[in-house]
C-alpha positions as CSV (number, residue, x, y, z in Angstrom):
1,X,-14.0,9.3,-0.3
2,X,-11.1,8.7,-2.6
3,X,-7.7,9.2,-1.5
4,X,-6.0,12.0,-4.1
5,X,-3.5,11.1,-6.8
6,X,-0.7,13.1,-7.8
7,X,-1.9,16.3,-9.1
8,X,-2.0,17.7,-12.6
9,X,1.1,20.1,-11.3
10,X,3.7,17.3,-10.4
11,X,2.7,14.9,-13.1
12,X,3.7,18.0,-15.8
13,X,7.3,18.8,-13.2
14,X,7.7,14.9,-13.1
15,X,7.4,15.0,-17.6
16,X,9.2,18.2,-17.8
17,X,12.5,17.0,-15.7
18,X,12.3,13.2,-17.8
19,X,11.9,15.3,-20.6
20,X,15.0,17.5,-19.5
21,X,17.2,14.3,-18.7
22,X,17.2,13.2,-22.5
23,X,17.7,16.3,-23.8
24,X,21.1,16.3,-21.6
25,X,21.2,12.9,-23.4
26,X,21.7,11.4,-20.0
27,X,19.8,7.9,-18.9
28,X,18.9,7.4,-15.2
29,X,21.8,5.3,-14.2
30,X,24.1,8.5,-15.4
31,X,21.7,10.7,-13.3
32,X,21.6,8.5,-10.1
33,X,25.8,7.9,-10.6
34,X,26.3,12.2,-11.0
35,X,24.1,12.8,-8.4
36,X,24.3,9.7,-5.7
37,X,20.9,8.5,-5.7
38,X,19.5,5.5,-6.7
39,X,18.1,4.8,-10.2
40,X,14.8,4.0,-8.7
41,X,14.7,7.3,-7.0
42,X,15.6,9.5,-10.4
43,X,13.0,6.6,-12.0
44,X,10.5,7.5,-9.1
45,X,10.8,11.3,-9.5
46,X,10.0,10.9,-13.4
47,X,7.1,8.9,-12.4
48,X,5.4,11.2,-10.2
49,X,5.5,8.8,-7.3
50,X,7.6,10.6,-4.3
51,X,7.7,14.8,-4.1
52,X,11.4,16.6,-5.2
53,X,12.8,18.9,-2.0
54,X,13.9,22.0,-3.2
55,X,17.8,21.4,-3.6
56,X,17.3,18.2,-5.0
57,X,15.1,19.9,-8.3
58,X,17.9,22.5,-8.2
59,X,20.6,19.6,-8.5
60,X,18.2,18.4,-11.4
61,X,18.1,21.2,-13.0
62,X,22.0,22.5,-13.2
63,X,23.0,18.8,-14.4
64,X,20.5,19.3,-16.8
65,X,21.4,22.6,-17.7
66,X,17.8,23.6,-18.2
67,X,17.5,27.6,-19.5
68,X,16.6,29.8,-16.4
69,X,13.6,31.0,-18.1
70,X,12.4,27.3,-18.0
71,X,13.9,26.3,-14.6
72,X,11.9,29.4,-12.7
73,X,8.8,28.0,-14.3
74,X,9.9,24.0,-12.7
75,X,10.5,25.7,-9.7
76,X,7.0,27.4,-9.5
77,X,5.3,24.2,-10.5
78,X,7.0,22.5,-7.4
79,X,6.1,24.2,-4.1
80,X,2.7,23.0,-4.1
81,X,3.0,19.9,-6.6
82,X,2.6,17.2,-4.2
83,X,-1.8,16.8,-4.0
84,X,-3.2,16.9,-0.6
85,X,-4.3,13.9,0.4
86,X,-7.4,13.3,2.5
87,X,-4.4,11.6,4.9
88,X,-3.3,15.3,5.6
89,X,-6.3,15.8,8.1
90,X,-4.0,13.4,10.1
91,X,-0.6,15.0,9.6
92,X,0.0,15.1,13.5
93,X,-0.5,12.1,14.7
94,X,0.8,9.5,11.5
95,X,4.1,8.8,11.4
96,X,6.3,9.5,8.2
97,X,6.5,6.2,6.7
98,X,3.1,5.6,6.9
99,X,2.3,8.9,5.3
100,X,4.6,8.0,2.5
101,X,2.8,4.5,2.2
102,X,-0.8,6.1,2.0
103,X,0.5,8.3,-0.8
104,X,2.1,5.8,-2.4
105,X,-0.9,3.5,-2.5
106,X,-2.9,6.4,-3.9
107,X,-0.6,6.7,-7.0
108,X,-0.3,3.0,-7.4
109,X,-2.1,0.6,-10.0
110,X,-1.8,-2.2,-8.0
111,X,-0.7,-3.6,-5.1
112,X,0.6,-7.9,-4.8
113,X,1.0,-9.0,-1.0
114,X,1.2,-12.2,0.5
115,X,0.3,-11.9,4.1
116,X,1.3,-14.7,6.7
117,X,-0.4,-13.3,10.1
118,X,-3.8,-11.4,9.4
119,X,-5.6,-10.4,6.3
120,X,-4.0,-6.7,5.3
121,X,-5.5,-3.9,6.1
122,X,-7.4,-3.0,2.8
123,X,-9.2,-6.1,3.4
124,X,-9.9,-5.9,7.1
125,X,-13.7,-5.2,8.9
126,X,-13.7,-2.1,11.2
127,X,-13.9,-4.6,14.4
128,X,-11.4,-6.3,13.0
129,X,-8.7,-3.9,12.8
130,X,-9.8,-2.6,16.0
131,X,-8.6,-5.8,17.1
132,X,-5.2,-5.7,15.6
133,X,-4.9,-2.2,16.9
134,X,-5.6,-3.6,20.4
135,X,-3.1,-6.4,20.2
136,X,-0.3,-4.6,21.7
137,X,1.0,-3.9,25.6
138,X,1.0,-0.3,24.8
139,X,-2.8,-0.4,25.4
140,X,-4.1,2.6,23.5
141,X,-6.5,4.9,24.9
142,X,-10.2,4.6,23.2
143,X,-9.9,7.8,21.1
144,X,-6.3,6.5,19.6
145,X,-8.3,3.2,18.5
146,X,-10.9,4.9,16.8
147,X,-8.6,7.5,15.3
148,X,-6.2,4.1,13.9
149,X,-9.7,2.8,12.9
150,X,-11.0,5.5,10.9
151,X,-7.6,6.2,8.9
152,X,-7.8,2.2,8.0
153,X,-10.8,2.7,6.9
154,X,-10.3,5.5,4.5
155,X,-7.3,3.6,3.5
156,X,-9.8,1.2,1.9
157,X,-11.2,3.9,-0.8
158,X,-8.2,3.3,-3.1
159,X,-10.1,-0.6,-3.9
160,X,-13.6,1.6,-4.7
161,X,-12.5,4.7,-6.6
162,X,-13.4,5.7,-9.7
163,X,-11.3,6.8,-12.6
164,X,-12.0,11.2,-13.4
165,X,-13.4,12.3,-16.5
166,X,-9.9,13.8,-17.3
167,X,-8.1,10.6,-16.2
168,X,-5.9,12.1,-13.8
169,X,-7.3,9.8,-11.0
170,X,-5.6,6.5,-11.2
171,X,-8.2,3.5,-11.4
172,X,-9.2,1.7,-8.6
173,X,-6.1,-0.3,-7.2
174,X,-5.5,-3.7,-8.5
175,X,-5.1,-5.9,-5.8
176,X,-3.9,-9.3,-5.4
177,X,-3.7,-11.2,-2.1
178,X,-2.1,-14.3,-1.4
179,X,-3.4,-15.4,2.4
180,X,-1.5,-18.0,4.4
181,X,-4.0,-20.1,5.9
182,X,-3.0,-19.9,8.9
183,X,-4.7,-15.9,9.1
184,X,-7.9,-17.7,8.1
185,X,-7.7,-19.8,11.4
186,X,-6.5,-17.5,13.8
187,X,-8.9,-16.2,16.6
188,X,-9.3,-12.5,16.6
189,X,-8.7,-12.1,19.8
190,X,-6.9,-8.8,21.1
191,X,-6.0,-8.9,25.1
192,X,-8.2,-8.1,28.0
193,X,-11.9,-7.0,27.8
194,X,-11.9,-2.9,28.6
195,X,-15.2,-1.1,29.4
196,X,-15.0,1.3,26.6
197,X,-15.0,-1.8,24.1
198,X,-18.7,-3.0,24.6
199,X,-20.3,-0.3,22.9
200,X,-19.0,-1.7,19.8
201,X,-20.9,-4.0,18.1
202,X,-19.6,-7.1,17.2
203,X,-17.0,-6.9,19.7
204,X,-17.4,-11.0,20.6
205,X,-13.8,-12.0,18.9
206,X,-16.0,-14.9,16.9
207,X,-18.2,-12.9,15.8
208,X,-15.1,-10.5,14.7
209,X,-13.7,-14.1,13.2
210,X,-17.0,-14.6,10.9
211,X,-17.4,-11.2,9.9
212,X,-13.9,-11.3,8.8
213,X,-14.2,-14.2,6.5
214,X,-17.3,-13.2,5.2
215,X,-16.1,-9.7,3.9
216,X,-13.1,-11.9,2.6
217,X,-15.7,-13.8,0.5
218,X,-17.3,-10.2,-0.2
219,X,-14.3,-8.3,-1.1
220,X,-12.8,-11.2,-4.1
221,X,-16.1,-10.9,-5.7
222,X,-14.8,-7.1,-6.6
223,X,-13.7,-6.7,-9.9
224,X,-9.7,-5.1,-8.8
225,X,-9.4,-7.9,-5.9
226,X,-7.8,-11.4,-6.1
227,X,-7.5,-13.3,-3.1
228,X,-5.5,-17.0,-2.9
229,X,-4.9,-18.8,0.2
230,X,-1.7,-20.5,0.7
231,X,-3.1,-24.1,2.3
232,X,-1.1,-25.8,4.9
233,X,-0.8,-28.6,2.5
234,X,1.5,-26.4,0.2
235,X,4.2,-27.1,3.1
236,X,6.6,-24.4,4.0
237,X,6.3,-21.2,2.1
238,X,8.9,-19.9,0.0
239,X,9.5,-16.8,2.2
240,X,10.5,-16.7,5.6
241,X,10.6,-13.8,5.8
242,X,7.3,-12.9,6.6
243,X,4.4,-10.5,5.3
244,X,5.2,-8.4,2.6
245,X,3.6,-6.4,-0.3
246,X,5.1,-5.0,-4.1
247,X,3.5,-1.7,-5.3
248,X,3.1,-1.2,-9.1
249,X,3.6,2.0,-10.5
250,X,1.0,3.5,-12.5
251,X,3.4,4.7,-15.1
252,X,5.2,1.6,-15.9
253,X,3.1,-1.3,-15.2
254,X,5.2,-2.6,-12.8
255,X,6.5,-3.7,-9.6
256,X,9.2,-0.6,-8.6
257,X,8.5,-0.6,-4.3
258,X,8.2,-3.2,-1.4
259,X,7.0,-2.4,1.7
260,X,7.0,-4.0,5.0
261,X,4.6,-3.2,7.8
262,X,4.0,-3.9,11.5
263,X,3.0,-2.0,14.1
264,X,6.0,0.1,15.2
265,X,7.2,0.7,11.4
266,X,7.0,0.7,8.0
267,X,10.2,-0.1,6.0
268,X,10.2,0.3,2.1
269,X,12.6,-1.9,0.0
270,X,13.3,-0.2,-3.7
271,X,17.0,-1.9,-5.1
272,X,15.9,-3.5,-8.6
273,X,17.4,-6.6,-7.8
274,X,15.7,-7.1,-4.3
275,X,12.0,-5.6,-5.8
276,X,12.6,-8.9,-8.7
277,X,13.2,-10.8,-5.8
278,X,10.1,-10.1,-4.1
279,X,8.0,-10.0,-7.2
280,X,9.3,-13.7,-8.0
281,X,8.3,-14.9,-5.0
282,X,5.1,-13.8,-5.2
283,X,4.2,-15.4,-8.4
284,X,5.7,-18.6,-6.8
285,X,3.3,-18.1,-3.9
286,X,0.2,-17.4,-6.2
287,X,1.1,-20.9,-8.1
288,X,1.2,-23.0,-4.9
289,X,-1.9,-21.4,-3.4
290,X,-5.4,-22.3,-4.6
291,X,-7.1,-20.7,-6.7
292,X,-9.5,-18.1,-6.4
293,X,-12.5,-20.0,-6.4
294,X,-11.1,-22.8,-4.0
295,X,-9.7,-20.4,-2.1
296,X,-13.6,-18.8,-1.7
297,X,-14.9,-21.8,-0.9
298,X,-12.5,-22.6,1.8
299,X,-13.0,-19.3,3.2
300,X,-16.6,-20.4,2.9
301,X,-16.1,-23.1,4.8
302,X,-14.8,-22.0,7.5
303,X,-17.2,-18.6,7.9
304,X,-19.8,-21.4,8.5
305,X,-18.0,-23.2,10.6
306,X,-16.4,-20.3,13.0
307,X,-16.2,-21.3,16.3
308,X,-13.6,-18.7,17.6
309,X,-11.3,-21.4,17.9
């Protein structure tokens, strides 16, 4: 099922309010100086991509000075503008930053990440996340597992969607992986053996390892996905950093978020200047890594070869 995009309500609130801005004859930089924010937040608010509290549409609208006949009919568009996603069923138990992430990922056209650990998680088998989710002294119980599994999972639907009739579903998400290969050698193991484990299948960490690789090989035949792998022989990467991925917004073709993710938190990065950064480095890691179809037949390689090592 298909995670929801923005709805038809905020995408008309997000035009009205760019639309109200120039007829103030103010550009964002004047908005974001007037009002404190930053000019990828007023840009992001035009865009559709984050919700508008309350007080902050009403700050909008008196540096605007938008007509109250017009500003009652902004404020009735906002209260329920933001679309339910299918992520709300989960409300209680997901964190804030990783609500904001599956929303954002919805109302993205593509998504560039290079990944230095393990494959990310719109690319991952179910075993395989279960895996990750088990890696951890905090030792979930079984239901929290599953419950981490399935949201993953439904995660995925934003590489299979299909565009609406009236086009106000995004496209299927572009994405573009760049894979050390030091995530293609790794064993997916995941701590001690628990009882309540067996009963899934595949739940030998090599057989995890060679499912893995094989949906790797699976998913870049899709039209949206690229995957690269980063060989050891590229020497050392150009980040240091770490993992990291660049979300593209629908509305202006291009990179405007970074976001970081581990287990205990999600941080999002959105200065112009550091998002340029990022996006650099990612085109300097898609030239040193192999190509697509090397990269496949590496991964090839080594789904024949698996030995869990």
């Amino acid at each position: 099922m298909a995670a929801d995009p923005p709805s038809v309500r905020e995408r008309r609130l997000a035009a009205e309010l760019r639309r109200a801005r120039q007829a103030a004859q103010l550009n964002g930089r004047e908005v974001a100086a007037l009002t404190g924010w930053s000019t990828s937040k007023v840009s992001r608010i035009e865009n559709g991509r984050i919700g508008i509290g309350a007080a902050d549409l009403d700050r909008l609208l008196e540096l605007y000075q938008v007509p109250p006949d017009a500003a009652a009919l902004l404020r009735r568009l906002a209260p329920d503008g933001r679309a339910h996603g299918w992520w709300e069923a989960y409300a209680d138990s997901l964190s804030t930053g990783y609500a904001t992430l599956l929303r954002l990922e919805a109302g993205s056209s593509a998504l560039r990440s290079y990944c230095a650990l393990i494959p990310h998680p719109l690319l991952m088998t179910p075993a395989y996340i279960r895996q990750v989710v088990r890696s951890t002294w905090q030792q979930p119980s079984a239901t929290e597992i599953d419950r981490r599994v399935q949201v993953c999972l439904r995660r995925q639907s934003v590489l299979t969607r299909d565009e609406g009739p009236d086009r106000t579903t995004p496209r299927r998400l572009e994405l573009a992986v760049v894979l050390d290969e030091a995530v293609l050698h790794r064993a997916a193991t995941a701590g001690p053996a628990r009882p309540e484990d067996s009963g899934h299948a595949g739940a030998d960490p090599i057989a995890i390892r060679r499912d893995q690789l094989a949906h790797l090989l699976t998913a870049a035949r899709w039209p949206a996905v690229t995957i690269q792998v980063l060989p050891f022989t590229a020497g050392i990467p150009p980040v240091s950093a770490g993992s990291f991925s660049l979300l593209e917004s629908a509305a202006t073709g291009a990179p405007d978020l970074v976001y970081l993710e581990n287990k205990t938190r999600i941080s999002f990065v959105d200065g112009e200047d550091e998002v340029d950064r990022y996006a650099r480095d990612h085109r300097l890691l898609t030239e040193l890594a192999l190509p697509p179809a090397d990269s496949a037949d590496l991964i090839a390689d080594l789904a024949r070869g698996s030995s869990g090592r």
